[in-house]
N, C-alpha and C positions, 0 to 999 in steps of 0.2 A: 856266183855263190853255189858251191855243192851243197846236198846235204845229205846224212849220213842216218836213217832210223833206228836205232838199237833197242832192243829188252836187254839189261842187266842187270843181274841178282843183286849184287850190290847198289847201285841205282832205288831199285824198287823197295828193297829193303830198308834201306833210310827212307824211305818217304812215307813209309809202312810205320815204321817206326815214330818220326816224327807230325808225319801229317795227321790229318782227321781220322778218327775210327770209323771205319767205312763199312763195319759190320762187327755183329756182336760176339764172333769167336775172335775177330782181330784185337779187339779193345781186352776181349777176358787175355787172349796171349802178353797182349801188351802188357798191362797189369800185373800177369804171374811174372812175368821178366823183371819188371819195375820193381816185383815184392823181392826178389831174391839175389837179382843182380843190380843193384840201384844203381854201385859205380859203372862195374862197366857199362849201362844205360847209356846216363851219363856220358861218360868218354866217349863212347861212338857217336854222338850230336857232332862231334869237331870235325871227323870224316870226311864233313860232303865237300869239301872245298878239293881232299886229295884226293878221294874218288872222281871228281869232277875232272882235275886236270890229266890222269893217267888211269881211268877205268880198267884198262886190259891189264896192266901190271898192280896194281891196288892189291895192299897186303894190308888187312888193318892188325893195329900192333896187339890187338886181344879178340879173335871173335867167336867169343862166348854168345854175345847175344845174335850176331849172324846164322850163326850154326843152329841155335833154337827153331830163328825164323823157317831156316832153309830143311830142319827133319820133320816140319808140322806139314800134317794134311791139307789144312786151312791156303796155305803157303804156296802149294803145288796147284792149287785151283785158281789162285788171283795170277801166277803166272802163265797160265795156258788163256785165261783172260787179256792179259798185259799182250799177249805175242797177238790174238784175234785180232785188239784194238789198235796195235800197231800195221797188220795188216789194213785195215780199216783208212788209217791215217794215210797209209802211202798211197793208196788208192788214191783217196782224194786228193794231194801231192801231184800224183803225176800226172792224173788226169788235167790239170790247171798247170803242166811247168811251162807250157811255151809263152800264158802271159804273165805267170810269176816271172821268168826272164825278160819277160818287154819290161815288167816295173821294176827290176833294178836297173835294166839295161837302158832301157827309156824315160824312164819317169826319177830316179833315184839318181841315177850315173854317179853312185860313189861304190867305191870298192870296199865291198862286205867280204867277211870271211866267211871259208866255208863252217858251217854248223855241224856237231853234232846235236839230233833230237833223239832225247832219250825219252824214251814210251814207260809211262806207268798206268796204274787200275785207270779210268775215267773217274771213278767217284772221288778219288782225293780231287777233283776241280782244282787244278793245279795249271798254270802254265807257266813256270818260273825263267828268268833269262839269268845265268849266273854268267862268273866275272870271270871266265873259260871260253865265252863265245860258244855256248851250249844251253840248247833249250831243254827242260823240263816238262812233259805236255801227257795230260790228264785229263782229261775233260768231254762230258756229255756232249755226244754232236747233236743239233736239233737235227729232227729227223726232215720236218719240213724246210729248214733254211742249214744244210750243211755245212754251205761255204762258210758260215760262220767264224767256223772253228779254223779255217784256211786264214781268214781276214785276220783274225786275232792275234794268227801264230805272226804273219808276216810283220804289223803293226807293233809286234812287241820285237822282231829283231831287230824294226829299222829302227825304232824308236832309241834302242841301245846305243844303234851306231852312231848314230847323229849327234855333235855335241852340244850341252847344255845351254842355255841361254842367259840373262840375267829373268830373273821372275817377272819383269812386267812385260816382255818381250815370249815368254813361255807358250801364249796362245797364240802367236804367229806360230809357232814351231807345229802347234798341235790341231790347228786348223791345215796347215801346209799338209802334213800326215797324215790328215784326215782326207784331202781331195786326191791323194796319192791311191790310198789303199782303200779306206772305206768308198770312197767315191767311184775315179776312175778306175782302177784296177776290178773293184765292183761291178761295175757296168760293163767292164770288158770280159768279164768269167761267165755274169749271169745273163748278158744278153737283154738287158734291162736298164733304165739311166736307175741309179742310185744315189743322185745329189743331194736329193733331200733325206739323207742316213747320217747318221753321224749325232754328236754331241746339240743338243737343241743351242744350248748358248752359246756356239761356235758358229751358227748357220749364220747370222749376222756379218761377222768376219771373213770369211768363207767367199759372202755374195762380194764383199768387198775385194777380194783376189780373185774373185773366178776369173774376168776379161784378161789380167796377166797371166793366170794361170792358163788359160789355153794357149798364149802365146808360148809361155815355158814348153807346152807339147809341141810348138809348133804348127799347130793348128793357125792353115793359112786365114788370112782377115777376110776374106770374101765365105768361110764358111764358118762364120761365125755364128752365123742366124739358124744354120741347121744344128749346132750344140745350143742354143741356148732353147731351141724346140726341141731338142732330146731330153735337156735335164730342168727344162721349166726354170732359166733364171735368165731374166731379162737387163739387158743395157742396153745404152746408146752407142753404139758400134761406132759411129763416124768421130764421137769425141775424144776418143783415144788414140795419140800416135802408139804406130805396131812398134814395139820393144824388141830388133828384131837380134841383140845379143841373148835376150835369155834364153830361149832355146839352146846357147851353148852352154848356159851354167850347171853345174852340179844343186843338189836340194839344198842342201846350204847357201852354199852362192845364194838361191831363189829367197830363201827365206831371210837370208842380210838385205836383200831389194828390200822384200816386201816390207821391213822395220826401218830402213832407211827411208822412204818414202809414205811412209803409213799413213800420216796428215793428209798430205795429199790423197793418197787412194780412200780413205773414211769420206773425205769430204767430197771430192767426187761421185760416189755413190750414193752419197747424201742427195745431192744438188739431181738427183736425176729419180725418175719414180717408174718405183721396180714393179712390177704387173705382173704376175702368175702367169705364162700362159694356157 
């Protein structure tokens, strides 16, 4: 998967438009436009889908309200902002691309498309994935946990790609995605186990996949006992035969195991007592 950063006027501009008022000459522009142009407002709401699919060529059929945004003071400030925080993002990007490629390459092995991510203000807290295979990304980086904002981004492409599940079967999907990128991919950026991150009501199910889950990485069975000392989550190592096709499935494949055999893997981990170490 490539991916591609862009600031664009139009981009930003709808989200300006219809996101949160992220300041109070944004909100009073907003307003005076709303007082005097209400249709064309209006109409440019339907935009973001054709702006989405052809940004470079995007003609919108009226833009009145574009034009306001794009001759105001206010306007010319949040995009010398938008370009900063775009610089900002890639940074963090590349600095992380050789193991954001192990985790589609290794850990995901489905084929994602390339992305475009389009950069707006951070204060609209925005991270949208539209139906273009293109991200929307807005958002405060914590200054003390950065990756944050990396984890998020990744989390929300795979999450797209992946296909749905029936609803009772949803949190296999979303604990599987969670030891992908919150977890392992985690641990391998920050240099830190990260197991215990994630959705608290997921960690239950989680522990129940983890002994398959290493096998999925391939993670040979004699060095089992050194990950379950890195990320503090204990089993019985000798009572599971090695599974030793998953390692060739893709996350899907992994995550039809883990629901076809669920019973079994609950109660298993049941019947055995898990110890902090």
């Amino acid at each position: 998967m490539n991916t591609n950063f862009i600031v664009d006027d139009y981009v930003l501009i709808w989200n300006l438009l219809f996101g949160a008022s992220i300041s109070e000459p944004i909100y009073k522009l907003k307003q005076r436009i709303w007082d005097t142009y209400k249709n064309e407002y209006n109409e440019s709401f339907k935009d973001k889908s054709q702006i989405m699919k052809d940004y470079k060529n995007f003609i919108p059929n009226d833009d009145t309200v574009y034009n306001i945004v794009l001759d105001s003071k206010d306007y010319e400030k949040l995009r010398k902002q938008a370009d900063k925080y775009r610089i900002e993002v890639m940074r963090i990007w590349d600095k992380n691309k050789k193991e954001t490629d192990h985790l589609y390459k290794n850990m995901i092995r489905k084929k994602i498309p390339d992305y475009s991510v389009f950069i707006v203000n951070k204060e609209l807290n925005i991270i949208d994935h539209t139906e273009e295979h293109n991200l929307i990304v807005g958002k405060e980086m914590d200054k003390k946990e950065p990756l944050k904002l990396l984890l998020e981004m990744n989390m929300v492409i795979i999450k797209n790609n992946i296909k749905r599940y029936k609803e009772e079967y949803e949190d296999f999907k979303k604990a599987i995605l969670e030891l992908a990128v919150l977890n392992e991919y985690a641990t391998r950026i920050s240099g830190r186990s990260c197991y215990q991150s994630g959705s608290p009501s997921l960690l239950p199910l989680k522990r129940c996949i983890y002994p398959y889950w290493l096998m999925y990485l391939g993670v040979p069975k004699e060095e089992f006992e050194q990950y379950m000392m890195r990320d503090k989550i204990v089993f019985e190592a000798n009572k599971y035969a090695y599974e030793k096709e998953l390692k060739k499935m893709d996350i899907e494949e992994f995550i039809e195991f883990c629901i076809r055999n669920k019973r079994y893997m609950i109660r298993e981990t049941k019947e055995e007592k898990n110890v902090a170490v």
